[in-house]
C-alpha positions in Angstrom: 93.0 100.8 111.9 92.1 100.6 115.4 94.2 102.6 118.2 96.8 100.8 119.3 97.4 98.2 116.4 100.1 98.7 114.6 101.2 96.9 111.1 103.8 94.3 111.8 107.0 95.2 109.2 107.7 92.7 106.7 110.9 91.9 105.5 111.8 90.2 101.9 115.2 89.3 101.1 116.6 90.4 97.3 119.6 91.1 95.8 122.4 90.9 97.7 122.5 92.9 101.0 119.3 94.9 100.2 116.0 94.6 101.9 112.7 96.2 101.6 110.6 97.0 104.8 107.0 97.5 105.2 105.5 99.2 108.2 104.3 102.3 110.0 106.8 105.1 111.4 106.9 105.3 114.6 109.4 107.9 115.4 111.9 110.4 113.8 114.9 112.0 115.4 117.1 114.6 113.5 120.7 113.9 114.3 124.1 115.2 113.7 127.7 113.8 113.5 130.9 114.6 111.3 129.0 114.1 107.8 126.8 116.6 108.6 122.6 116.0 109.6 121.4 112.7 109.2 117.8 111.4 110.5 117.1 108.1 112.9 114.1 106.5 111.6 111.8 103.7 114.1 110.0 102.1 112.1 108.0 99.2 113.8 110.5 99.0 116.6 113.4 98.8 114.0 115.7 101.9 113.3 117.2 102.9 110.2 119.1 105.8 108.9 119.1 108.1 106.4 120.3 111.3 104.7 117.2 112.1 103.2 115.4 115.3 104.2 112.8 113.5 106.2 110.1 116.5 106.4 107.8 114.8 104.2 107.3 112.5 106.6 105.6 111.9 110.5 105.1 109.4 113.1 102.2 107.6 111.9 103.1 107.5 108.2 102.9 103.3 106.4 105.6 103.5 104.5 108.2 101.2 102.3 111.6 101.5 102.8 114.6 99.8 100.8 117.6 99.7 103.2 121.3 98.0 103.0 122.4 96.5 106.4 126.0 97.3 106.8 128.8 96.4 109.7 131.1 98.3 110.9 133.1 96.9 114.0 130.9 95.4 115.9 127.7 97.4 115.1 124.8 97.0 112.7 123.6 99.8 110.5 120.6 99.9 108.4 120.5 102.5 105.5 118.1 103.8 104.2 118.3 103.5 100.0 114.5 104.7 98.9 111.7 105.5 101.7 108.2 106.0 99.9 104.5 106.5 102.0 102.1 103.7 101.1 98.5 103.1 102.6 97.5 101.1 105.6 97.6 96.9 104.8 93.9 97.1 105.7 93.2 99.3 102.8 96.0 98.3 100.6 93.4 94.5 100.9 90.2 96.4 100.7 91.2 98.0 97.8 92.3 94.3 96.0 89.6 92.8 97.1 87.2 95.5 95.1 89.1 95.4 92.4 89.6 91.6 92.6 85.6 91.5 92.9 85.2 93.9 89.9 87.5 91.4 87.6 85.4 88.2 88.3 82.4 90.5 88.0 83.4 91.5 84.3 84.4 87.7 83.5 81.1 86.9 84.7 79.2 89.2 83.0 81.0 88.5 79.7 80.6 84.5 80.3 76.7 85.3 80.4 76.1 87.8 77.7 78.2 85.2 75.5 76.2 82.4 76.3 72.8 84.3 75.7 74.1 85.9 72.5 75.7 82.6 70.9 71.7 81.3 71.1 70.7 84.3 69.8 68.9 84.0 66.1 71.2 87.4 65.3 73.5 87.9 62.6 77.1 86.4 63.2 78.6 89.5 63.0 76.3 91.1 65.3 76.9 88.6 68.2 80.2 90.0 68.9 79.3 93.5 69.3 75.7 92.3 70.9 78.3 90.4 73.6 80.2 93.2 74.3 77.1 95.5 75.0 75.3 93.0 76.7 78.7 92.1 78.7 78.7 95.6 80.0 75.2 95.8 80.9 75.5 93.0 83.0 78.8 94.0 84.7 77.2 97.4 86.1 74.7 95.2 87.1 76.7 93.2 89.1 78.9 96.3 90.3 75.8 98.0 91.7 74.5 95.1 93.5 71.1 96.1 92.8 68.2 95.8 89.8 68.4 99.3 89.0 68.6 98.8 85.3 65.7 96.6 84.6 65.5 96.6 80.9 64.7 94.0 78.9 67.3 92.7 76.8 66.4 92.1 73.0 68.0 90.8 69.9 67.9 92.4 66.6 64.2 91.0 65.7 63.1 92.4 69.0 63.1 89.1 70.8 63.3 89.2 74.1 66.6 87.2 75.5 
């Protein structure tokens, strides 16, 4: 992420009174009152609070935080329930999108090798497990992005496909 953007928090309503908040930390003040030490958590221009030892945390962290927002008088306090690190939206997309491109790749690949197969002279029973070889063959293939495993594919009689 470049310097100087930051990830926008999102907010999503559920049950009642509790929310869940995605975004980057951007600072973390230990504090103390009558309960004892309790941190102040900004976390994209919003603070929170929380009793929870914060040292596994630091300003920079993406994180996900589960918070209830609670009144008292006439001032607004948002708790911290759960607070877990995550990974920058950027990569969080990069990483669906590859795994996204991997699952059409293996429907593809398996579309393909069944349509060769099923005009195959082969066996019926072979077809299946022909398919699924063939399937795999073709989905490293297509993972790779390259011809690296130019082999000719043959059927049982040594036909070429």
């Amino acid at each position: 992420m470049p310097a100087g953007e930051t990830l926008v928090g999102r907010r999503e309503r559920e049950r009642g009174d509790k929310m869940r908040m995605l975004g980057q930390i951007e600072k973390i003040l230990e504090k103390e009152n009558g309960k004892g030490r309790f941190y102040a958590v900004c976390v994209d221009g919003e603070w929170f609070t929380t009793f929870e030892d914060m040292a596994k945390f630091k300003e920079g962290d993406y994180v996900v935080i589960d918070y209830r927002e609670r009144k008292k008088k006439n001032n607004s306090f948002r708790n911290i329930v759960k607070i877990e690190k995550t990974e920058p939206r950027e990569k969080r997309i990069e990483r669906m999108s590859k795994q996204k491109r991997m699952n059409i790749n293996r429907a593809v690949a398996l579309k393909v090798a069944a349509l060769i197969v099923s005009s195959s002279r082969m066996k019926i029973e072979n077809k299946v497990k022909k398919t699924m070889e063939f399937a795999k063959e073709f989905e490293e293939f297509l993972n790779q992005g390259n011809g690296a495993n130019d082999t000719a594919i043959t059927d049982e009689l040594g036909d070429e496909i």
